[in-house]
DSSP file (Angstrom, degrees, kcal/mol; ACC not computed):
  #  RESIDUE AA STRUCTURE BP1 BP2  ACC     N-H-->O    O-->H-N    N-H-->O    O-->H-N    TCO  KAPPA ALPHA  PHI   PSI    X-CA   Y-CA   Z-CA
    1    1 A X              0   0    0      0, 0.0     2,-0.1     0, 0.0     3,-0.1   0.000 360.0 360.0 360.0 128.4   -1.2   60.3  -73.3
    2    2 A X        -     0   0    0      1,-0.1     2,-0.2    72,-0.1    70,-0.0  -0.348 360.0 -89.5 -75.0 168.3   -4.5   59.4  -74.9
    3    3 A X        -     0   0    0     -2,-0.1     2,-0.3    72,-0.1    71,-0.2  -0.546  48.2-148.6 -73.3 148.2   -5.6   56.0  -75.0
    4    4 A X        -     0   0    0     -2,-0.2    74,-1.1    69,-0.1     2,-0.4  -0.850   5.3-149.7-120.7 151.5   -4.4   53.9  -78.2
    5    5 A X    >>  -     0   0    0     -2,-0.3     3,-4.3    73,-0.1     4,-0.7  -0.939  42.3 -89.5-124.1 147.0   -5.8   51.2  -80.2
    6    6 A X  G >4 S+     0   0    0    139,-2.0     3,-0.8    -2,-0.4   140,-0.2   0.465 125.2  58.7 -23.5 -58.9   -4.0   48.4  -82.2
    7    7 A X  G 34 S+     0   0    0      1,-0.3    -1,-0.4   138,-0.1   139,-0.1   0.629 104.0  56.7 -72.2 -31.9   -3.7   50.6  -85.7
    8    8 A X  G <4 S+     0   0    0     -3,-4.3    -1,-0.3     2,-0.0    -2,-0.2   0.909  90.0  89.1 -97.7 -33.2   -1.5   53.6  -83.4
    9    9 A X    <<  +     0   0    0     -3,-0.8     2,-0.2    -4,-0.7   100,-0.1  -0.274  54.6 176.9 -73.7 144.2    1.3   51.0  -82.2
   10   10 A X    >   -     0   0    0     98,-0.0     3,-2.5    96,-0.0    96,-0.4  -0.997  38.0 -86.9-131.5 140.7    4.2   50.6  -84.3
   11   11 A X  T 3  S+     0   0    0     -2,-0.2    96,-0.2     1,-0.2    97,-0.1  -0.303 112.0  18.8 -44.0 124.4    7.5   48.4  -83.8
   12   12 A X  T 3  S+     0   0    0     94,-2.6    -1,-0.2     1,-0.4    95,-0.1  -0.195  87.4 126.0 137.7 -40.8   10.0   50.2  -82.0
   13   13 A X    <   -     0   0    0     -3,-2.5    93,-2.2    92,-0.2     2,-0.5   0.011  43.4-157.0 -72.6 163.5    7.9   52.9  -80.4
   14   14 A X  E     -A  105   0A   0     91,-0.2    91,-0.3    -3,-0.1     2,-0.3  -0.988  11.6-163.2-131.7 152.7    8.3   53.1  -76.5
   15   15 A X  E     -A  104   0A   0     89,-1.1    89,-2.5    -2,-0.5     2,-0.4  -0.946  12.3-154.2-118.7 148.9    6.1   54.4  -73.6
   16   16 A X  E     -A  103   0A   0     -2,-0.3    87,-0.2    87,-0.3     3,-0.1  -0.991  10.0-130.8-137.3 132.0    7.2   55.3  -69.6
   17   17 A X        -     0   0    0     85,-6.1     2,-0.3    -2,-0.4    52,-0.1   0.278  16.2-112.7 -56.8-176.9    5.8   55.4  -67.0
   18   18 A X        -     0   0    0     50,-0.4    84,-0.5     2,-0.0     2,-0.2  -0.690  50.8-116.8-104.1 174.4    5.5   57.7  -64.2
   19   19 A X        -     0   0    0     -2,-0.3    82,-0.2    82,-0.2     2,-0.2  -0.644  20.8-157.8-108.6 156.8    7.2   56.1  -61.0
   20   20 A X        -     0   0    0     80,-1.3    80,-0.3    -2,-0.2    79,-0.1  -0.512  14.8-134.8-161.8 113.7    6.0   55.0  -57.6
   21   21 A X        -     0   0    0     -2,-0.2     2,-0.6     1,-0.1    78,-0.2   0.234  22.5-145.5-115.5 127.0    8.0   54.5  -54.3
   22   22 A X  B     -F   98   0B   0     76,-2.1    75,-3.9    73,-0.2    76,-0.6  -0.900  16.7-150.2-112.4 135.5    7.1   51.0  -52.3
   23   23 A X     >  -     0   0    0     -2,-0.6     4,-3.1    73,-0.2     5,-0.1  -0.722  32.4-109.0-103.7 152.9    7.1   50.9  -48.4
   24   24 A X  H  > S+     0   0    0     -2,-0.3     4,-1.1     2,-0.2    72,-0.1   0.640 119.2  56.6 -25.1 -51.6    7.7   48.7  -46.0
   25   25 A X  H >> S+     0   0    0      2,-0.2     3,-2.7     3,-0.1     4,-0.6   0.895 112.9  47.7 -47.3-100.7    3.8   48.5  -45.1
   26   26 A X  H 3>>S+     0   0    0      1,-0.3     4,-3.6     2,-0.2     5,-0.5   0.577 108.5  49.7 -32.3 -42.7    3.3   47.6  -48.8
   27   27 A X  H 3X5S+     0   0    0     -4,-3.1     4,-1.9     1,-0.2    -1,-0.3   0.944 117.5  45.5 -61.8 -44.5    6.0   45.0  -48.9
   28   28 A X  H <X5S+     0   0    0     -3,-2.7     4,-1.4    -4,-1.1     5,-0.3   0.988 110.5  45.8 -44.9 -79.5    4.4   43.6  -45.8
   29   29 A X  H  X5S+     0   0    0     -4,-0.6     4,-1.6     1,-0.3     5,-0.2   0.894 115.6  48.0 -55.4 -24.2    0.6   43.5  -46.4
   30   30 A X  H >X>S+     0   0    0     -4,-3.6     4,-2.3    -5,-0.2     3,-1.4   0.990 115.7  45.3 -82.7 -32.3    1.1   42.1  -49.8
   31   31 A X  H 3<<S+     0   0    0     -4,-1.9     4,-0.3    -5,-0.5    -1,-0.2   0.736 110.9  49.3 -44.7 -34.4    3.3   39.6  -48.4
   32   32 A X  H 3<5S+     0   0    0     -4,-1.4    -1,-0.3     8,-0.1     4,-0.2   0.774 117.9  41.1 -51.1 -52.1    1.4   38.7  -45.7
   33   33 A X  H <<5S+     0   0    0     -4,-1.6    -2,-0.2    -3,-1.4    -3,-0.1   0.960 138.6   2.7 -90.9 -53.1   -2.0   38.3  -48.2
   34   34 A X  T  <5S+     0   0    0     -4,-2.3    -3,-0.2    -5,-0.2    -2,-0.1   0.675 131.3  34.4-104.2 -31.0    0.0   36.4  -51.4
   35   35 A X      < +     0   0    0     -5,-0.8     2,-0.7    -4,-0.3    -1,-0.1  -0.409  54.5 175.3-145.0  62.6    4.0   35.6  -50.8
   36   36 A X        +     0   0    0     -4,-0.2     2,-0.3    -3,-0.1     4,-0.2   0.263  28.0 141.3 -69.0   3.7    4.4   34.8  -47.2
   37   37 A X    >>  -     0   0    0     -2,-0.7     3,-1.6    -6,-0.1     4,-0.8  -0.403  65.7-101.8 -70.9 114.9    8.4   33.8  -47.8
   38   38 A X  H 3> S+     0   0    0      1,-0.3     4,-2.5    -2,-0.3     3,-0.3   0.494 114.4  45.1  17.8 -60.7   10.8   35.0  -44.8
   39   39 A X  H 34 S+     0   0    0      1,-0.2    16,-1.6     2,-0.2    -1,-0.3   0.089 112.5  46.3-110.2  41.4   12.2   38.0  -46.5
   40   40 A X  H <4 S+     0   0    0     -3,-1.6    -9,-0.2    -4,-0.2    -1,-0.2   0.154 126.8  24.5-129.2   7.4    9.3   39.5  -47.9
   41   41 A X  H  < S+     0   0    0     -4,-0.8     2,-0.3    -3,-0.3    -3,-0.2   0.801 116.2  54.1-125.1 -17.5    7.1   39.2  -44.7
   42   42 A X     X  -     0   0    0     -4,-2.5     4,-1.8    -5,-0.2     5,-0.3  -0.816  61.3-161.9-137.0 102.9    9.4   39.1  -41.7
   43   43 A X  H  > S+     0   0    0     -2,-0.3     4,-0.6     1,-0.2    11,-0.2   0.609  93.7  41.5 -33.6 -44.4   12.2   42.1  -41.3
   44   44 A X  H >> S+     0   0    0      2,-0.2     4,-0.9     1,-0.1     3,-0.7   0.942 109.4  49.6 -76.7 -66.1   14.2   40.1  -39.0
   45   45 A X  H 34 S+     0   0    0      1,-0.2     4,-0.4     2,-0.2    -2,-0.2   0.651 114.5  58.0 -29.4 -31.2   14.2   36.8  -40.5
   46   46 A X  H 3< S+     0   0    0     -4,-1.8     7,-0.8    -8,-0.2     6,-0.3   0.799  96.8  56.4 -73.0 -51.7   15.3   39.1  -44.0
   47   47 A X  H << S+     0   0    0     -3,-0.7    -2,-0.2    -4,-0.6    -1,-0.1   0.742 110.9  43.9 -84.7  12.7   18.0   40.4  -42.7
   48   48 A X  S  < S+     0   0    0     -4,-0.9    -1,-0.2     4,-0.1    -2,-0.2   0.749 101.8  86.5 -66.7 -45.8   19.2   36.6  -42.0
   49   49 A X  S >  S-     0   0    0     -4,-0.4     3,-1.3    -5,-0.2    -3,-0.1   0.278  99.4 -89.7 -90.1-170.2   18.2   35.6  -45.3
   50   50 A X  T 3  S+     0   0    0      1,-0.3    -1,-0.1     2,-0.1    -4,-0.1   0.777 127.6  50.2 -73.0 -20.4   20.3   35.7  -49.1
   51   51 A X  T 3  S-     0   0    0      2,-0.1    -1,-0.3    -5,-0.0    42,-0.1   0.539 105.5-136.2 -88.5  -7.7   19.1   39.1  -49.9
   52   52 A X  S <  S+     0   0    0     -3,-1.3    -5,-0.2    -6,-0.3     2,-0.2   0.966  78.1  27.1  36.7  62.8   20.2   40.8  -46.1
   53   53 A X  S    S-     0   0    0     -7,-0.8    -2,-0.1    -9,-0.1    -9,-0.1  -0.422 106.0 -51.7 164.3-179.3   17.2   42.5  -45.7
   54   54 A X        -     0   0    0    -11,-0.2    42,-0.5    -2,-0.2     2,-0.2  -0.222  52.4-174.5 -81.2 138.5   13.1   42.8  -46.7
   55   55 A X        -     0   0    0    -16,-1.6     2,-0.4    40,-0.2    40,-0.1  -0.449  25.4-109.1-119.4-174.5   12.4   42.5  -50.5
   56   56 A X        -     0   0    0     -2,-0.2     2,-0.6    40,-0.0    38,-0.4  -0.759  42.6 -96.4-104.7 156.1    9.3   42.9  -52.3
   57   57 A X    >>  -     0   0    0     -2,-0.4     3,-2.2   -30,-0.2     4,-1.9  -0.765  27.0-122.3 -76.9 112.1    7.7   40.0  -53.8
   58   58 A X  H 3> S+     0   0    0     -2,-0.6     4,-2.2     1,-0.4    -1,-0.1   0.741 113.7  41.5 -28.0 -47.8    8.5   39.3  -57.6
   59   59 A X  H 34 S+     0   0    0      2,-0.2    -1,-0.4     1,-0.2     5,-0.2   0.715 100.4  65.0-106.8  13.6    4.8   39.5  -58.3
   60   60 A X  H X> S+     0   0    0     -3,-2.2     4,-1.9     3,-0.2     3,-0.9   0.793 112.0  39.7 -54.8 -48.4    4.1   42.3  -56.2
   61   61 A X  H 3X S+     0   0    0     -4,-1.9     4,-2.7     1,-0.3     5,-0.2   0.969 107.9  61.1 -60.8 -46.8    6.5   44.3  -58.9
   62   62 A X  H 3< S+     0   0    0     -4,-2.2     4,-0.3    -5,-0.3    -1,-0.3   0.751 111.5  34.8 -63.3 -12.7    5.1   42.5  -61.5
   63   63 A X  H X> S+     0   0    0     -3,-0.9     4,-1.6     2,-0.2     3,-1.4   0.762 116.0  57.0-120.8 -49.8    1.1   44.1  -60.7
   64   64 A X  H 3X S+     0   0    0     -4,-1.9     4,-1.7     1,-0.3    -2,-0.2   0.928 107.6  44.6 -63.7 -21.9    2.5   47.4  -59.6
   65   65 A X  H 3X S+     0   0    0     -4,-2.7     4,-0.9    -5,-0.4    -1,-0.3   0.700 108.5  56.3 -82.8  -1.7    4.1   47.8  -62.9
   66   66 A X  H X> S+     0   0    0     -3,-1.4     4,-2.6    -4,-0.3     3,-0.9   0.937 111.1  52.2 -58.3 -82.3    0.7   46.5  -64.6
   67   67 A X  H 3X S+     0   0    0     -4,-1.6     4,-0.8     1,-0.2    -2,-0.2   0.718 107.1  45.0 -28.1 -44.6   -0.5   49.6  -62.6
   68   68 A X  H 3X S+     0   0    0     -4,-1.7     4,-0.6    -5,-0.3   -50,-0.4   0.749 115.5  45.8-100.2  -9.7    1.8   52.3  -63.7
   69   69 A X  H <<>S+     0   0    0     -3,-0.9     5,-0.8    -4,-0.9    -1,-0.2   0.709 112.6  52.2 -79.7 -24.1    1.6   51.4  -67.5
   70   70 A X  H ><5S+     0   0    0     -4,-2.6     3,-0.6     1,-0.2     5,-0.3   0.820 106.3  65.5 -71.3 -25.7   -2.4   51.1  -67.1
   71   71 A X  H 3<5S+     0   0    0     -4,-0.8    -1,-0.2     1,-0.2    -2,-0.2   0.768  86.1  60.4 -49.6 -62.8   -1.9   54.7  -65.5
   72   72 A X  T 3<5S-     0   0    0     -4,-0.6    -1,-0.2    -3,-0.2    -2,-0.1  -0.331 106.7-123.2-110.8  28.6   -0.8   56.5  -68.3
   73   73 A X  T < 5S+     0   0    0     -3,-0.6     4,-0.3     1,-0.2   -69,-0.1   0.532  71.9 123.2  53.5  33.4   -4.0   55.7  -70.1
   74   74 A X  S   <S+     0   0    0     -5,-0.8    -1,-0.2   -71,-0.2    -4,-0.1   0.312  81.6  26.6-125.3  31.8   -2.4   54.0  -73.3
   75   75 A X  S  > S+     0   0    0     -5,-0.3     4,-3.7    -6,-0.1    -1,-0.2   0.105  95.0 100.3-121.9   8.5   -4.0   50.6  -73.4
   76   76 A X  T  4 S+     0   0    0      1,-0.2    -2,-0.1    -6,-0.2   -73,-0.1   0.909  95.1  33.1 -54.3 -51.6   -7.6   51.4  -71.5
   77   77 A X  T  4 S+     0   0    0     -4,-0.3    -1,-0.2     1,-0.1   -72,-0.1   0.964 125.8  38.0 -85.2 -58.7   -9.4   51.7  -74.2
   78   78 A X  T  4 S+     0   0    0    -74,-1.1    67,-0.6    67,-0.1    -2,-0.2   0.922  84.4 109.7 -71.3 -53.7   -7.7   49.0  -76.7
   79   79 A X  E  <  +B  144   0A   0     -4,-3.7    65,-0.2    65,-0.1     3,-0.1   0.098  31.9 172.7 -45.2 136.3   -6.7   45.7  -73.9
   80   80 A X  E     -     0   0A   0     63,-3.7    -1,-0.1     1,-0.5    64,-0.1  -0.361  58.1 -74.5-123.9  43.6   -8.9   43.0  -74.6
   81   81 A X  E     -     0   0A   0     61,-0.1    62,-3.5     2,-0.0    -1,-0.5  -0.010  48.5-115.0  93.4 148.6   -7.1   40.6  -72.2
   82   82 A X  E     -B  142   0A   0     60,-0.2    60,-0.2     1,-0.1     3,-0.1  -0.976   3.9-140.6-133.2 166.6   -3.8   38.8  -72.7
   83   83 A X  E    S-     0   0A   0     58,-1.2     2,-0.3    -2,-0.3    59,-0.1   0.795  70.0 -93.8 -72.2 -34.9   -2.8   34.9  -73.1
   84   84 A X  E     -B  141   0A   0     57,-0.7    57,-1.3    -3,-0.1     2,-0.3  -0.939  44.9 -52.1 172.4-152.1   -0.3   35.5  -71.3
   85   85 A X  E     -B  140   0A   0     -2,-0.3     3,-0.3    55,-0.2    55,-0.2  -0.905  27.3-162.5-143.2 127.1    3.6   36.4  -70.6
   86   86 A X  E     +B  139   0A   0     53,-1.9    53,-3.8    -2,-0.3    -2,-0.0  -0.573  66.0  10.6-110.2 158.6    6.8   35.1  -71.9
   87   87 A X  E    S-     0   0A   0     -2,-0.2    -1,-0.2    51,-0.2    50,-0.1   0.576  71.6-177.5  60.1  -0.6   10.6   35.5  -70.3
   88   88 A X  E     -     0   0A   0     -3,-0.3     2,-0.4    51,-0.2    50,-0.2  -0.076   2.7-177.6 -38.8 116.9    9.6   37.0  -67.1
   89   89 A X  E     -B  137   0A   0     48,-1.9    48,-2.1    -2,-0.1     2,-0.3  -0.824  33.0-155.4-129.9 145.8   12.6   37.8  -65.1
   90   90 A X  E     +B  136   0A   0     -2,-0.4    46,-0.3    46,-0.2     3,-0.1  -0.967  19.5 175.6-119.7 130.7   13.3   39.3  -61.6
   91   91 A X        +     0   0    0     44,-2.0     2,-0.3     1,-0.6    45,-0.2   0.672  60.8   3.6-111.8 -18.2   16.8   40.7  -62.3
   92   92 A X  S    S-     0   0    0     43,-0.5    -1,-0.6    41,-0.1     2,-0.2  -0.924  84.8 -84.3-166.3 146.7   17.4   42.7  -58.1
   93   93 A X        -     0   0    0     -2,-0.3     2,-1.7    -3,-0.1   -36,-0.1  -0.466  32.8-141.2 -45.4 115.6   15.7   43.0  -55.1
   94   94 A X        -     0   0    0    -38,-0.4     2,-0.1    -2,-0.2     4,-0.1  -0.651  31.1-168.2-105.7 116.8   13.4   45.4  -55.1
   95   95 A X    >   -     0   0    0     -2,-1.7     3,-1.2     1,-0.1   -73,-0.2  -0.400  31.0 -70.5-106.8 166.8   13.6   46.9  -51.6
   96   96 A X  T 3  S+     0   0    0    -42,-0.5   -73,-0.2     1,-0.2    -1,-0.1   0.157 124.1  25.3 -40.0 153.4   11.5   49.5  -49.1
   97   97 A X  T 3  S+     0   0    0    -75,-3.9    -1,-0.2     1,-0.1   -74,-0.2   0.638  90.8 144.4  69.1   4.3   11.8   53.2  -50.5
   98   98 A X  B <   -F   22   0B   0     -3,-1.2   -76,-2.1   -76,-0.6     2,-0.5  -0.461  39.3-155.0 -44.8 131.8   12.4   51.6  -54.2
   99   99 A X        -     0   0    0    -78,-0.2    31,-0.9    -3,-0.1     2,-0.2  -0.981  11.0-155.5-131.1 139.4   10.7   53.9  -56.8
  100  100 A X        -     0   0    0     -2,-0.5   -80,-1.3   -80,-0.3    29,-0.2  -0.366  10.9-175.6 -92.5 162.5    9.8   51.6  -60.3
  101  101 A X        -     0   0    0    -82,-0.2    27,-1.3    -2,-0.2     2,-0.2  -0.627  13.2-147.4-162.9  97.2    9.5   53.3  -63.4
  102  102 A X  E     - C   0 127A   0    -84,-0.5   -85,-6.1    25,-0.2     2,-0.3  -0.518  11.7-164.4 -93.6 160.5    8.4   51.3  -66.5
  103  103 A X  E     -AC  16 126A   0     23,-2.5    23,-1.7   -87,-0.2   -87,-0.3  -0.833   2.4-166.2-123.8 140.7    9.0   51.2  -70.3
  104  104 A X  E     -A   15   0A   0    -89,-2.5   -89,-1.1    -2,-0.3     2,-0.5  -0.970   4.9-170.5-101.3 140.6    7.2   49.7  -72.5
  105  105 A X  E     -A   14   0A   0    -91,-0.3     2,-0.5    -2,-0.2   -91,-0.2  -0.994  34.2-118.4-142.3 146.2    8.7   49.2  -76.3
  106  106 A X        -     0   0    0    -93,-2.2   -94,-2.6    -2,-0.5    17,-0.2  -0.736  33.4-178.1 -95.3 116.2    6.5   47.9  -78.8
  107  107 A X        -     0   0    0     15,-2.4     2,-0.3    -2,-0.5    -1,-0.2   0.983  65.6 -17.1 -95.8 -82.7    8.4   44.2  -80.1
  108  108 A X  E     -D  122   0A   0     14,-0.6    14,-2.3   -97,-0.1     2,-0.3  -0.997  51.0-137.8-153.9 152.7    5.8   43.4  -82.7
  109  109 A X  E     +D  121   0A   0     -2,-0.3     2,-0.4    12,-0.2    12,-0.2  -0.820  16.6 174.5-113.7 123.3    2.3   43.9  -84.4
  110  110 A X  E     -D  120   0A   0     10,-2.2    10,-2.4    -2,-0.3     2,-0.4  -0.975  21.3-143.2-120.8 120.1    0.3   41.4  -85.7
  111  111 A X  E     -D  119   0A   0     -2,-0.4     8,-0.2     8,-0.3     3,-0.1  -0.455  42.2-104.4 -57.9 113.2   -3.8   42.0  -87.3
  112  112 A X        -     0   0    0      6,-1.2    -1,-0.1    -2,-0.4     4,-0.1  -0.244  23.7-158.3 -21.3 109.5   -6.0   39.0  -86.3
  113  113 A X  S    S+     0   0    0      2,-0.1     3,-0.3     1,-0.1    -1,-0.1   0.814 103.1  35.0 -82.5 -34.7   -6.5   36.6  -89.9
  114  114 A X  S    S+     0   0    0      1,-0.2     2,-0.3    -3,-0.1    -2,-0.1   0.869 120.1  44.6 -81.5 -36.8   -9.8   35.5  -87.6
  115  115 A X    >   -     0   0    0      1,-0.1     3,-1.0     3,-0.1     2,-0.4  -0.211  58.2-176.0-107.3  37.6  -10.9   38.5  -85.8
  116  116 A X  T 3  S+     0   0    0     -2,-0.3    -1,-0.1    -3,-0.3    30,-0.1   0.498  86.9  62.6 -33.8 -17.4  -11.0   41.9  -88.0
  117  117 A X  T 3  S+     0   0    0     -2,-0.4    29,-0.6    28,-0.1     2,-0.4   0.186 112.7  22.7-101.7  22.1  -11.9   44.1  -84.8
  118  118 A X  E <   - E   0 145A   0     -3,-1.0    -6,-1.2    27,-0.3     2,-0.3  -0.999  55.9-168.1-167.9 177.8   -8.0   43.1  -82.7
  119  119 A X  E     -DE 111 144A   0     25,-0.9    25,-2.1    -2,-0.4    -8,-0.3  -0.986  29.1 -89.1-164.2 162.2   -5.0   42.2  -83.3
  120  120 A X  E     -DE 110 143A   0    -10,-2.4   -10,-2.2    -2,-0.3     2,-0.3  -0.620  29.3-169.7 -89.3 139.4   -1.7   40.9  -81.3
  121  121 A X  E     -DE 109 142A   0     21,-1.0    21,-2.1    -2,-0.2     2,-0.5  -0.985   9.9-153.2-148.2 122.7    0.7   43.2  -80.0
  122  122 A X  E     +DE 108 141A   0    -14,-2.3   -15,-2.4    -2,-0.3   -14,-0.6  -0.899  27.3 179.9 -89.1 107.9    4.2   41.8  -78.7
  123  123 A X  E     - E   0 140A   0     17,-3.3    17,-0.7    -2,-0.5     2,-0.7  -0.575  19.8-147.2-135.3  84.4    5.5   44.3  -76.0
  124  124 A X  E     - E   0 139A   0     -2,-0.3    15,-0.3    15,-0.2   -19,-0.1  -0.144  10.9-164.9  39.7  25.4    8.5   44.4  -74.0
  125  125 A X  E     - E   0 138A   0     13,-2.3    13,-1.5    -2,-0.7     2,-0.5  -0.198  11.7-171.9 -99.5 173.5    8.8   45.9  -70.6
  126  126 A X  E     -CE 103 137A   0    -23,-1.7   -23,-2.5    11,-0.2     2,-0.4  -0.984  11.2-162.9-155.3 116.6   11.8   46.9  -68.4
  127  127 A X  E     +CE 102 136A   0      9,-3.2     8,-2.3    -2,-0.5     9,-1.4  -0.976  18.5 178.0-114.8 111.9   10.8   47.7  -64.9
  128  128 A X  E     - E   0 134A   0    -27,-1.3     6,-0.2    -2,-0.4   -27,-0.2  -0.696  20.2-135.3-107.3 161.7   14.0   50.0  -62.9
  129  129 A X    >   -     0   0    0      4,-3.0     3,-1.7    -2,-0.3   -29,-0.2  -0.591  55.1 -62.5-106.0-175.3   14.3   51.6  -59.5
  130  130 A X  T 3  S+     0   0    0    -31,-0.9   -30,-0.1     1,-0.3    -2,-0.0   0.508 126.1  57.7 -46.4 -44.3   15.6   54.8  -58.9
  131  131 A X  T 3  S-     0   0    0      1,-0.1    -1,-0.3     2,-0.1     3,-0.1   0.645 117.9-100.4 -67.4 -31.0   19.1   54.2  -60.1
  132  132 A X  S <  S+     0   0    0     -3,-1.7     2,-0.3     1,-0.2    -2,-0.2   0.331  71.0 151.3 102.5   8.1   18.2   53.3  -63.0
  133  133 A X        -     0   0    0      1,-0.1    -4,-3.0    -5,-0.1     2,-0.7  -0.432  50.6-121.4 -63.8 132.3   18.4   49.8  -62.8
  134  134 A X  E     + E   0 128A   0     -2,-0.3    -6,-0.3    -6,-0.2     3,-0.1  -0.378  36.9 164.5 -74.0 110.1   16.6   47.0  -64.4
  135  135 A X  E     +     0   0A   0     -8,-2.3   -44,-2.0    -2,-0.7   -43,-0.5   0.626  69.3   3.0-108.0   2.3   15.4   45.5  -61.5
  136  136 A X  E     -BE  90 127A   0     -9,-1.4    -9,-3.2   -46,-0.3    -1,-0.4  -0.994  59.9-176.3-162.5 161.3   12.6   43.1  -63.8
  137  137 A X  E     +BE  89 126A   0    -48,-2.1   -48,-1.9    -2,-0.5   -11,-0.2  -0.855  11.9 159.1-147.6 172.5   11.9   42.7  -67.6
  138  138 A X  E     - E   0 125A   0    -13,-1.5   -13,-2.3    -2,-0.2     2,-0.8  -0.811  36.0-121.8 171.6 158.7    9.2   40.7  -69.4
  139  139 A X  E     -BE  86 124A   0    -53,-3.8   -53,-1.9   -15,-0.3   -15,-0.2  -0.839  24.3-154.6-101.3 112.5    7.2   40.4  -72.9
  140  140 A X  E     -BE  85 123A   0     -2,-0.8   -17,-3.3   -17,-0.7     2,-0.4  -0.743  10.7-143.5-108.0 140.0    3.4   40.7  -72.5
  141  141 A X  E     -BE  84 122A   0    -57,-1.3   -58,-1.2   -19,-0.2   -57,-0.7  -0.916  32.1-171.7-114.3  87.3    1.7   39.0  -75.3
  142  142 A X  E     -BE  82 121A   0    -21,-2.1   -21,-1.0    -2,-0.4     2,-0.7  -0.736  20.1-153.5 -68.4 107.3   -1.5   41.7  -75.7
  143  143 A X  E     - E   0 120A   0    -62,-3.5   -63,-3.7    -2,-0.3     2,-0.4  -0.854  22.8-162.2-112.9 142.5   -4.4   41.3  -77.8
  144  144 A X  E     -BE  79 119A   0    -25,-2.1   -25,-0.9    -2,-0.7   -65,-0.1  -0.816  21.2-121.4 -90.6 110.4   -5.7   44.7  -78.7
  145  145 A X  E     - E   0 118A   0    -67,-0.6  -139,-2.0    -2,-0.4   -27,-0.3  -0.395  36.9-127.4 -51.0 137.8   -9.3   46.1  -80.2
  146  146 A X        -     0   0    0    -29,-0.6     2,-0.3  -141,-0.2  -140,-0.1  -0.443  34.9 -98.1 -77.3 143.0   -8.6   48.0  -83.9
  147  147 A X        -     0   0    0   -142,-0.3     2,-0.6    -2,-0.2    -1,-0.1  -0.665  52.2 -97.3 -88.4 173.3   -9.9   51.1  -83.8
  148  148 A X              0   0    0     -2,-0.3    -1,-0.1     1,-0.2   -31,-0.0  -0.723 360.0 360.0 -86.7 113.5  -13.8   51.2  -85.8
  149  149 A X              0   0    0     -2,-0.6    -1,-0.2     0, 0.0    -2,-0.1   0.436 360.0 360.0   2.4 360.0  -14.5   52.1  -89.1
């Protein structure tokens, strides 16, 4: 995929990722560094806890799927930052040996009335493991560079 700029997205359209398998180390170190909670940092203490067994951290999913849509080179050029994210949901545990795979689908496009060189782009994503399960969703509110005259 080449990189895209506000003017190539249309409602509707969708992009997917390539996938990528989280371990046990991962699940650890980030827990350890950001989300210290019982079942995402201590194995035993997890398999106590509501999930029976070691999970990944909600925003550890949330920055690797960040990663595998940045990947696939179709907002590098355009992102100019976001405000934010609305409706963020952790739907399943995402556990060691998990492999995500995100979609993005494009909600709606709005041009800048202030800013001729961006525009707002409303987008969707659905993050699944292997099964093909939604295991997070959320709406990223994106503002995007136009491409230049």
């Amino acid at each position: 995929m080449q990189d895209l700029y506000f003017d190539d997205f249309e409602p509707g359209q969708e992009f997917h990722s390539k996938g990528a398998t989280l371990s046990e180390s991962q699940i650890l170190d980030f827990a350890l560094l950001y989300d210290p909670q019982p079942f995402h940092l201590d194995v035993n203490a997890a398999a106590e806890g509501p999930f029976g067994g070691l999970i990944a951290s909600g925003f550890q999913t949330l920055s690797l799927a960040f990663r595998l849509f940045y990947q696939e080179k179709i907002i590098n050029a355009c992102s100019m930052g976001s405000p934010g994210l609305d409706e963020l949901r952790w739907l399943r545990p995402v556990r060691p040996g998990d492999t995500l795979k995100v979609k993005g689908t494009v909600r709606e496009k709005r041009p800048s009335k202030s800013k001729p060189d961006r525009g707002t782009l409303l987008m969707d994503y659905e993050v699944s493991n292997q099964h093909g399960e939604a295991v997070m969703t959320f709406t990223a509110i994106h503002i995007f560079a136009r491409k230049t005259a």
